[in-house]
N, C-alpha and C positions, 0 to 999 in steps of 0.2 A: 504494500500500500504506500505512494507516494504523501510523506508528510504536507508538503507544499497544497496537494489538489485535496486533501483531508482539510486541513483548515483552511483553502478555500471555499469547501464546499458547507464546515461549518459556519464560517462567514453570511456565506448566504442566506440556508436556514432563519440565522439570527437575523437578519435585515428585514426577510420574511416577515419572522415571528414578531417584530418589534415594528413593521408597518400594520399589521394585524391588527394589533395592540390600541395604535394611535388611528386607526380605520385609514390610513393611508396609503388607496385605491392604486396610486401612479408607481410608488415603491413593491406595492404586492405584484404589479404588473411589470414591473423592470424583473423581476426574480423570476418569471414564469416564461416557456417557452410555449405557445398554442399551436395548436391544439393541445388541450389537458389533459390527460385520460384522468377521470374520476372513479375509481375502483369500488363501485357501491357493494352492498349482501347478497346482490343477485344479479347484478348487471354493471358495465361498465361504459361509460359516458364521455362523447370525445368532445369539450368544453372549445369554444372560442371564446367563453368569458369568464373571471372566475364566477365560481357559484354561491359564494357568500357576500353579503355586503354587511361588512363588520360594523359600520354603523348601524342598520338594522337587526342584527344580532342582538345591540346592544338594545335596542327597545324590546323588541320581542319576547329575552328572553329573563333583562335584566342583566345583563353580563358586562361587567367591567372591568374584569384583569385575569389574566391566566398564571397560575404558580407553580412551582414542585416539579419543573420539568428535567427529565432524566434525557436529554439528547444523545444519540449513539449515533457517528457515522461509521457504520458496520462494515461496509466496503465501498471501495472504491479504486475504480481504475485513468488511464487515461482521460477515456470518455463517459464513464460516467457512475454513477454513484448512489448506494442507498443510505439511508437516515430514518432511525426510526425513533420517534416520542414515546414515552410512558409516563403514566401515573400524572397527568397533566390536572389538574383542577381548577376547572371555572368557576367564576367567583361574582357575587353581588358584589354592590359598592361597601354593603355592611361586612364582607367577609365571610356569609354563608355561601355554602356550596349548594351550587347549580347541577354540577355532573363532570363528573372524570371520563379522561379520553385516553385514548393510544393512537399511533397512527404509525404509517408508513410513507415514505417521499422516496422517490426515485428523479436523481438529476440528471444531465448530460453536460456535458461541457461544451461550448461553444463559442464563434469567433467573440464574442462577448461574454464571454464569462458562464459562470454554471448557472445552470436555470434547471428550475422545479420542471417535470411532464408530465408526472402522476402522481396521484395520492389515493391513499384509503384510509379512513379512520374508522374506529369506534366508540362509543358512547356510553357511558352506563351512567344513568340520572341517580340525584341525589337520594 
């Protein structure tokens, strides 16, 4: 595993997760390469947009900060790379929990740097 394209690819992620955070539409979209694939419980979804809009989240469901994340970039070559979340906890603005997630990201690297193609997560509510 090249150390150099591992904390590149950490990097990213983190840019991700912290345009996420701040509902910051244009940084979530510099990190992604489209089409997305969305790796849903029964099918999989090839995205020209992303599929959340983190400011609506945040109405929706009450969600204002995510914690406790365990990030692993598991492998990674050349061209491209997996990252997986666990134990992630979504959170009100009081601090009660919403629901824990896990997920999976697969990158690729490209003339512009690594970008997110796919993801899948899961969910378990509070």
């Amino acid at each position: 595993m090249d150390k150099n394209h591992r904390a590149q690819v950490f990097e990213t992620y983190n840019r991700y997760l912290n345009a996420f955070n701040e509902a910051d539409m244009k940084t979530i979209n510099d990190c992604i390469s489209y089409p997305l694939a969305n790796i849903g419980a029964d099918s999989v979804k090839m995205l020209d947009k992303f599929p959340v809009d983190p400011q609506e989240l945040k109405k929706k469901i009450g969600w204002a900060t995510s914690n406790a994340f365990e990030i692993d970039v598991v492998a990674v070559s050349d061209k491209k790379a997996h990252v997986v979340i666990r134990n992630v906890r979504r959170l009100r603005s009081d601090g009660s929990l919403i629901e824990e997630a896990t997920g999976f990201y697969a990158f690729k690297n490209t003339n512009n740097g690594w970008k997110m193609y796919a993801f899948s997560d899961i969910t378990y509510p509070a």
